[in-house]
Kinemage of the C-alpha trace (Angstrom):
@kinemage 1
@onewidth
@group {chain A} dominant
@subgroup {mainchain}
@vectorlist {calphas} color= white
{ca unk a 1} P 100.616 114.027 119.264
{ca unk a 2} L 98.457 111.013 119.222
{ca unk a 3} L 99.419 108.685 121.491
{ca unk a 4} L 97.349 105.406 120.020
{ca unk a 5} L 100.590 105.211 117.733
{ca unk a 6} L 104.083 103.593 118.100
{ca unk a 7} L 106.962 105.190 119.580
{ca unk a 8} L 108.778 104.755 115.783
{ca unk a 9} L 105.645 106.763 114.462
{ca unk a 10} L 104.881 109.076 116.840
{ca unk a 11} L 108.420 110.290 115.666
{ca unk a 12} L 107.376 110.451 112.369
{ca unk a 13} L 104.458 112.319 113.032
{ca unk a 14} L 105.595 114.829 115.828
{ca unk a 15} L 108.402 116.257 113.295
{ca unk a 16} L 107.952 119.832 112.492
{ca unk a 17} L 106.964 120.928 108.966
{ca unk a 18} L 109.142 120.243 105.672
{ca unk a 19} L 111.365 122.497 105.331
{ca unk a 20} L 111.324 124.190 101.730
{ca unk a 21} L 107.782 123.452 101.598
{ca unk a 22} L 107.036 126.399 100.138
{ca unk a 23} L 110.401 126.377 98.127
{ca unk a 24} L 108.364 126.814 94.398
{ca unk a 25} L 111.034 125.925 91.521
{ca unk a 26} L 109.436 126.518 88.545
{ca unk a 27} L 111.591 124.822 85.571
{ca unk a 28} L 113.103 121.434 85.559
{ca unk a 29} L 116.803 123.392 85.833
{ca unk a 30} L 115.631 124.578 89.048
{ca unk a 31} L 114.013 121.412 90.023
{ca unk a 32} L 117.490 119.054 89.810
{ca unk a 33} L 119.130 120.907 92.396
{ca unk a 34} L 116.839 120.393 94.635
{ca unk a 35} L 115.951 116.861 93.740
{ca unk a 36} L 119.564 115.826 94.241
{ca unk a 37} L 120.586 117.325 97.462
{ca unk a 38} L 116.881 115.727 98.792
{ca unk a 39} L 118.215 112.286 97.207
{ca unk a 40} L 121.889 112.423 98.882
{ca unk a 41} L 120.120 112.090 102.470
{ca unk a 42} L 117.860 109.379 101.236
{ca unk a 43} L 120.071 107.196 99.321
{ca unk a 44} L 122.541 107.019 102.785
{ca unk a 45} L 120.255 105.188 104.343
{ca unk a 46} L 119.719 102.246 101.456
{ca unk a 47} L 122.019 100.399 102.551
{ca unk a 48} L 120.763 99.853 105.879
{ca unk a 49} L 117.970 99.446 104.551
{ca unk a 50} L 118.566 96.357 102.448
{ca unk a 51} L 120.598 94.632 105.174
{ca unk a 52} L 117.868 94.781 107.890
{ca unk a 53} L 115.397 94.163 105.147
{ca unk a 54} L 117.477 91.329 103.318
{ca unk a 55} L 117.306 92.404 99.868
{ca unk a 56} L 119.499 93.003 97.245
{ca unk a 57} L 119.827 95.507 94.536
{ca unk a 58} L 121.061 95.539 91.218
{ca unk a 59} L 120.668 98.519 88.599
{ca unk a 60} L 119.815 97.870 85.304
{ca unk a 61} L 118.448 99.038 81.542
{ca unk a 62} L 114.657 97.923 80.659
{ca unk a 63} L 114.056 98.165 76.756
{ca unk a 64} L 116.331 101.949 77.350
{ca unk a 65} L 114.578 102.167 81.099
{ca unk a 66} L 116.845 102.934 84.051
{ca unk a 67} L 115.577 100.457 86.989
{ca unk a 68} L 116.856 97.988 89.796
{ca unk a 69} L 116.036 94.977 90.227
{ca unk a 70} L 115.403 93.954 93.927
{ca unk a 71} L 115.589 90.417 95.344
{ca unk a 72} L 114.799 89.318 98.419
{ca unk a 73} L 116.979 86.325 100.195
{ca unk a 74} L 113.712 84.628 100.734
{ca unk a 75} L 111.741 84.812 97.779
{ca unk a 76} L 107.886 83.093 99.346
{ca unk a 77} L 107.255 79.800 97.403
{ca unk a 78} L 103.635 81.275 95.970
{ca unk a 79} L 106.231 84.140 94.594
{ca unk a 80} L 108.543 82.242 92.494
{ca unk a 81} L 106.660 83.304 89.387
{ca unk a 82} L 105.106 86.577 90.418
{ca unk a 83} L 106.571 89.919 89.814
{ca unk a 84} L 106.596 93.742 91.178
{ca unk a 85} L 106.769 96.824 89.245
{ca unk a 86} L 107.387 100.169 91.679
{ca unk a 87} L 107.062 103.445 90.583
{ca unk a 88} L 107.882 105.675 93.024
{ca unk a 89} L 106.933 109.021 94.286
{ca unk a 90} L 108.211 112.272 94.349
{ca unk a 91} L 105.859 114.775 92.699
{ca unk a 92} L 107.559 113.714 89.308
{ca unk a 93} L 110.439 115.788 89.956
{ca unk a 94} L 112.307 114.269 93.132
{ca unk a 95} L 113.595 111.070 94.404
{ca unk a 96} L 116.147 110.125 91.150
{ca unk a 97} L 118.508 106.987 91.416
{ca unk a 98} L 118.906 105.135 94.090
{ca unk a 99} L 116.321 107.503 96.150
{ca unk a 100} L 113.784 105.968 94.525
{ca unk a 101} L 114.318 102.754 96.161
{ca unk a 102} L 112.952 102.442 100.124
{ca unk a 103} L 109.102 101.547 99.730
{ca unk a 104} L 110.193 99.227 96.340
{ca unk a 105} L 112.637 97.887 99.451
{ca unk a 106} L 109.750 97.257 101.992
{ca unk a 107} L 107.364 95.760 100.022
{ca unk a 108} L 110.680 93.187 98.633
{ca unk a 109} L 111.676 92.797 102.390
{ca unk a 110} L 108.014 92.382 104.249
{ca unk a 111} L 106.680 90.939 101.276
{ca unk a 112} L 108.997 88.341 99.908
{ca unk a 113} L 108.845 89.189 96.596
{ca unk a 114} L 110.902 90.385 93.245
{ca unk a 115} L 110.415 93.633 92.417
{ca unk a 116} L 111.229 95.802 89.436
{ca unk a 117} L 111.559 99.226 90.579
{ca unk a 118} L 111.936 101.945 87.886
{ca unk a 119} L 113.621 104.652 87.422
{ca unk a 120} L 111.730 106.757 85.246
{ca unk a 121} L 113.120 109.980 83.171
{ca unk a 122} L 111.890 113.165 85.179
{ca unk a 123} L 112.441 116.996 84.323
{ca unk a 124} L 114.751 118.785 83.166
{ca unk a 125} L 115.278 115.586 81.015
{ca unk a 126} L 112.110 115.086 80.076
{ca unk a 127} L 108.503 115.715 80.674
{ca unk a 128} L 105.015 114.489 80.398
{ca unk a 129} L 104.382 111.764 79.678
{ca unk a 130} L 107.821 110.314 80.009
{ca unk a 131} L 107.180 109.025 83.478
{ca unk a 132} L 104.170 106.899 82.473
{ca unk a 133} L 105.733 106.327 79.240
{ca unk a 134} L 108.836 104.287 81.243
{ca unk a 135} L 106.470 102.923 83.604
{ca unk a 136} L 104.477 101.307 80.624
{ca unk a 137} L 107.560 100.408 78.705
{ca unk a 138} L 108.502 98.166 81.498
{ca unk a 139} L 105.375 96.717 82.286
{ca unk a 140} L 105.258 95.913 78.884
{ca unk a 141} L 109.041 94.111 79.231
{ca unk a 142} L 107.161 92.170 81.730
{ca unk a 143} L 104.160 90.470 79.983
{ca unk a 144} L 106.692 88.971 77.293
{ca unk a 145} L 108.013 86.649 80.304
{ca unk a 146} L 105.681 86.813 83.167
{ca unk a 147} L 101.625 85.842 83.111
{ca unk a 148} L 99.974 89.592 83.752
{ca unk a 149} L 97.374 88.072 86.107
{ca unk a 150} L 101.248 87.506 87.948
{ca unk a 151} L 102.001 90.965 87.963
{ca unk a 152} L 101.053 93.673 90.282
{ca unk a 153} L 101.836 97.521 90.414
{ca unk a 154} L 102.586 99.692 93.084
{ca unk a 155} L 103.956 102.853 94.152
{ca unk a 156} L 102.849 105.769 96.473
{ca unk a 157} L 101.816 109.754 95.727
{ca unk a 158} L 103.052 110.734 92.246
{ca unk a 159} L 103.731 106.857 92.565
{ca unk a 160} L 100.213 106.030 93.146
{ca unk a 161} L 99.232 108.445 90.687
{ca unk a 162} L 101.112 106.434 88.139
{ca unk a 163} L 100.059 102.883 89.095
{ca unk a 164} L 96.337 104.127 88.275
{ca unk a 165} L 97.928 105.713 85.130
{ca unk a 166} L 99.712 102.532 83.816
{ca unk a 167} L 96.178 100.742 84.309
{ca unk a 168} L 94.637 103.593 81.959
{ca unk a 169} L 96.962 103.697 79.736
{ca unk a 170} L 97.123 100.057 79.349
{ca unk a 171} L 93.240 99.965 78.725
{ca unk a 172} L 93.430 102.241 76.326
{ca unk a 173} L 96.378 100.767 74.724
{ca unk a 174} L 94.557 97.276 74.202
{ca unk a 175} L 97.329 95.430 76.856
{ca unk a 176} L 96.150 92.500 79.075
{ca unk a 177} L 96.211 94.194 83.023
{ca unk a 178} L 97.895 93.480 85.482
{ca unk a 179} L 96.776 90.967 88.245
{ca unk a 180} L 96.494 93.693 91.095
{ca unk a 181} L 97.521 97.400 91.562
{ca unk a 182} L 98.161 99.459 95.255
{ca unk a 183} L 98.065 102.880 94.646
{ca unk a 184} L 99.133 104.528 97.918
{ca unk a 185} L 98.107 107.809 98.749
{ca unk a 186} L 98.139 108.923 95.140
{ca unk a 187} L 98.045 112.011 93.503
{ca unk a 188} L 94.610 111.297 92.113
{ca unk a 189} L 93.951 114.968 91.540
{ca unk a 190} L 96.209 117.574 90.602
{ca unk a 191} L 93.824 120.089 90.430
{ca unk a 192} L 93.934 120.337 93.786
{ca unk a 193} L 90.027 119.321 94.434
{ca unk a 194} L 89.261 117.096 97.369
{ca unk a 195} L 88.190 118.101 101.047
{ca unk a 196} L 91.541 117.294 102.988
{ca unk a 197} L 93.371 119.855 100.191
{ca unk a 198} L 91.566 122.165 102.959
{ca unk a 199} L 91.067 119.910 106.196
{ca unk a 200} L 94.386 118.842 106.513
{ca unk a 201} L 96.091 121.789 105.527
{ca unk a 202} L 99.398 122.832 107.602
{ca unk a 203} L 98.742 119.723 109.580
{ca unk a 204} L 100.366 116.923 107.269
{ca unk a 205} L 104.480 117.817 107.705
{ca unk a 206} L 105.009 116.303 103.872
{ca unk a 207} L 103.052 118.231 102.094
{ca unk a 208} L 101.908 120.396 104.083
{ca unk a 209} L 99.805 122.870 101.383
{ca unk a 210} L 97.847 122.235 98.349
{ca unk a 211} L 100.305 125.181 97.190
{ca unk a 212} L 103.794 124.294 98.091
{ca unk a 213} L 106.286 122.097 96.254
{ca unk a 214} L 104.542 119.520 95.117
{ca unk a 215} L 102.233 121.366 93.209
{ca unk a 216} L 104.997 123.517 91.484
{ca unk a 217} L 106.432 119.947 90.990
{ca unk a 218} L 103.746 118.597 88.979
{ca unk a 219} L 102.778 122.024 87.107
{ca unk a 220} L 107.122 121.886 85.776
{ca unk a 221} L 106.314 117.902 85.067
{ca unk a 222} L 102.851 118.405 83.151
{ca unk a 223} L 104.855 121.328 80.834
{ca unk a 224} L 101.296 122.899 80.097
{ca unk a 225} L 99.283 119.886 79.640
{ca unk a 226} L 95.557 120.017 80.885
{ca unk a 227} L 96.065 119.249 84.977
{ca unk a 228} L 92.612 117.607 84.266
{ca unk a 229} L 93.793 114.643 81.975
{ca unk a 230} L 93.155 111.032 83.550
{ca unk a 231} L 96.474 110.270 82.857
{ca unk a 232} L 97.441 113.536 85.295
{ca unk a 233} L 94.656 113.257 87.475
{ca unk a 234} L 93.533 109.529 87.213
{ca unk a 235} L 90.210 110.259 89.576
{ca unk a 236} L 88.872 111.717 86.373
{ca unk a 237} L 89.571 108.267 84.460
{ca unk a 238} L 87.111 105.275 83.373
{ca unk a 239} L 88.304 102.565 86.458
{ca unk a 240} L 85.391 100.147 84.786
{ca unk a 241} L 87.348 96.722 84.355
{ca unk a 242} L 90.118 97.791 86.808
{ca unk a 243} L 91.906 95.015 88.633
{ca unk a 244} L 91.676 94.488 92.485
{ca unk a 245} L 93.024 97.539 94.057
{ca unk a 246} L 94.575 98.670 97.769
{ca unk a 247} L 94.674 102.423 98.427
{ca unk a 248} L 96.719 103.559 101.386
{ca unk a 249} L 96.459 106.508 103.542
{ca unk a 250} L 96.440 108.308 106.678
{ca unk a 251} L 94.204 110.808 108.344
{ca unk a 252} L 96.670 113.676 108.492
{ca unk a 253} L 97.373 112.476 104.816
{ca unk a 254} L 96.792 115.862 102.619
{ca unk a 255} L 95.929 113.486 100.053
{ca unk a 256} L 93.553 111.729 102.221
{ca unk a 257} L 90.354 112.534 100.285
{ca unk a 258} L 91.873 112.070 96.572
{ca unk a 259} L 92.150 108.126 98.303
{ca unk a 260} L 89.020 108.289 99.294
{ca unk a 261} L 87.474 109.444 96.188
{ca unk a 262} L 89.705 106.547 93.857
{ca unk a 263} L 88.097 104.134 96.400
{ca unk a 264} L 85.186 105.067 95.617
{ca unk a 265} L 85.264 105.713 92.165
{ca unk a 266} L 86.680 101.659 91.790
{ca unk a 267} L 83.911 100.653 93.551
{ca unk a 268} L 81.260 102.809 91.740
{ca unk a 269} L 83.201 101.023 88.776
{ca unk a 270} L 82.328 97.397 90.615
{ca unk a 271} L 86.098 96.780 91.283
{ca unk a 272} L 87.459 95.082 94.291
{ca unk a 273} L 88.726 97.864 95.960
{ca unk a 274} L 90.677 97.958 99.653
{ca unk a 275} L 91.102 100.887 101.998
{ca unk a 276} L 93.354 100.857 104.485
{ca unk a 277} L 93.730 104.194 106.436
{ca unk a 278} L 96.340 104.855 109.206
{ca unk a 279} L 96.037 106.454 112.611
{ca unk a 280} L 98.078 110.201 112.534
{ca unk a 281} L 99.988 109.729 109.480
{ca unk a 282} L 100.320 112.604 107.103
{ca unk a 283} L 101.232 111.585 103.705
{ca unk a 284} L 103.066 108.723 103.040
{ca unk a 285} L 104.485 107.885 106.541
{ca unk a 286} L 103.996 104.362 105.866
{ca unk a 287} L 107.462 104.196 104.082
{ca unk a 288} L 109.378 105.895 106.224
{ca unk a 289} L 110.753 103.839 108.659
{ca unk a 290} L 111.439 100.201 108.302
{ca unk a 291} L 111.247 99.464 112.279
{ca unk a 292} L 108.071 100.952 112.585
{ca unk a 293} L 105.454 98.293 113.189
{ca unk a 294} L 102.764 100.140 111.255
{ca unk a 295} L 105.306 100.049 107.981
{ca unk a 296} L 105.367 96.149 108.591
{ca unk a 297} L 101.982 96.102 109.069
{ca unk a 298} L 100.730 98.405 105.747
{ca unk a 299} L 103.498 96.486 103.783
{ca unk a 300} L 101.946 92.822 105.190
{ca unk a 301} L 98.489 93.901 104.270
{ca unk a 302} L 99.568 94.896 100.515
{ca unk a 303} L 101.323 91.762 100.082
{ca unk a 304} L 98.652 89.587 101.835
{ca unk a 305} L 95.716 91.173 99.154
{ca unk a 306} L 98.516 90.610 96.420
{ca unk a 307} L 98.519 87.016 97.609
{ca unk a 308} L 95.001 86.844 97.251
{ca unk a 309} L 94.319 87.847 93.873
{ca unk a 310} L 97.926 87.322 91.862
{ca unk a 311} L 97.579 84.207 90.127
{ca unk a 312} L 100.400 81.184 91.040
């Protein structure tokens, strides 16, 4: 256990394994068992979440998109006219409903924004590329009423994955891009190439193997399609032109290098790109406890480079 980390993390980090880690549904049927009885633990906890956080939630339908809209009670002046789309994580099979809702909840709270958080269609109800597809669609909602250069995107592991995907898509698709994206941790590379696939094997708890759930998760999502294709594995994608982007990560983080390697790629590409990389954390342990000072602190650092580069 490393002990240059909060009490609050070293919690986080010290817990054994996932269980079911190696728990390998392999069709969407199988999947929504599983997703559910994960969600029922997470969505008890929302509401404490929004009452320490301040926020409040309210479900809605975007152009036939399930999503919430979250407002803080202290929206930041600068904010007023800048908007948040969250796509969250969950290896495109888990974290439906009202699961999908504590990091779009920390970056509101620590933040002091609106944010759009969105629900997106997963299997057995549907399958690639329905998840970017409902991303997209509600982005698109968006630029009708809000500036782009207003807008940012973020989300974290199949999440992050999507926030690069949006930004693809959306260049291929001829739309005006957002003003700023934070991919955290993302699933960059579902082919399951990258160094800490192998160095941090069995030592991140979430994960925990290049081979366990999450893979099986994205292999039911992607229904056959080539693992390969930027819009699966975004590393592989043209990130010229990209807005300014914030990758987050941690050095347990079996995703670690597939950060790395989109950090690089953006600034091969000659985008702005920010790393930020936390002690001991395996994947994602940035959103998973609101008290923790190193959630404040990732969530301060997104919204302070969203500050810098979202127009007024």
């Amino acid at each position: 256990m490393p002990i240059t980390v909060s009490p609050q993390m070293a919690k986080i980090i010290g817990a054994p394994l996932r269980t079911n880690w190696n728990v390998l549904p392999k069709t969407g049927e199988e999947w929504k068992p599983v997703a559910d009885a994960g969600a029922a633990g997470t969505i008890k906890n929302v509401p404490g979440m929004m009452e320490r956080l301040h926020v409040k939630v309210e479900k809605t339908t975007i152009d036939g998109v399930r999503a919430f809209i979250l407002t803080p009670d202290v929206i930041a002046p600068e904010n007023r006219n800048r908007l948040l789309i969250h796509v969250h994580g969950g290896c495109y099979v888990l974290n439906p409903g009202e699961a999908a809702l504590p990091e779009a909840l920390f970056m509101a709270g620590f933040g002091h924004f609106k944010v759009i958080a969105v629900d997106y269609r997963m299997p057995p109800e549907a399958y690639f590329p329905a998840a970017l597809d409902d991303g997209l669609t509600v982005y698109k909602n968006a630029i009708k009423t809000t500036d782009p250069k207003n807008i940012a995107i973020f989300g974290s592991s199949a999440g992050g994955a999507l926030t690069l995907e949006m930004v693809l898509k959306a260049k291929q698709d001829g739309l005006s891009l957002p003003g700023a994206i934070a991919p955290g941790t993302p699933m960059s590379d579902v082919t399951k190439v990258g160094d800490t696939f192998v160095t941090n094997a069995m030592l991140d708890n979430v994960l925990v193997s290049p081979d366990g759930f999450c893979d099986a998760g994205t292999k039911v999502y992607a229904n056959g399609h080539d693992l390969r294709d930027p819009l699966l594995s975004p590393v592989y994608g043209d990130m010229k032109g990209f807005p300014p982007t914030i990758l987050t990560s941690g050095t347990r983080d079996l995703l670690l290098s597939n950060t790395v390697r989109v950090h690089r790629k953006l600034r091969q590409a000659g985008v702005e790109a920010m790393l930020q990389v936390f002690e001991g954390q395996s994947h994602a342990h940035y959103y998973r406890d609101d008290t923790a000072p190193e959630t404040k602190e990732a969530f301060e650092e997104i919204a302070a480079f969203f500050d810098k580069h979202l127009g007024k």
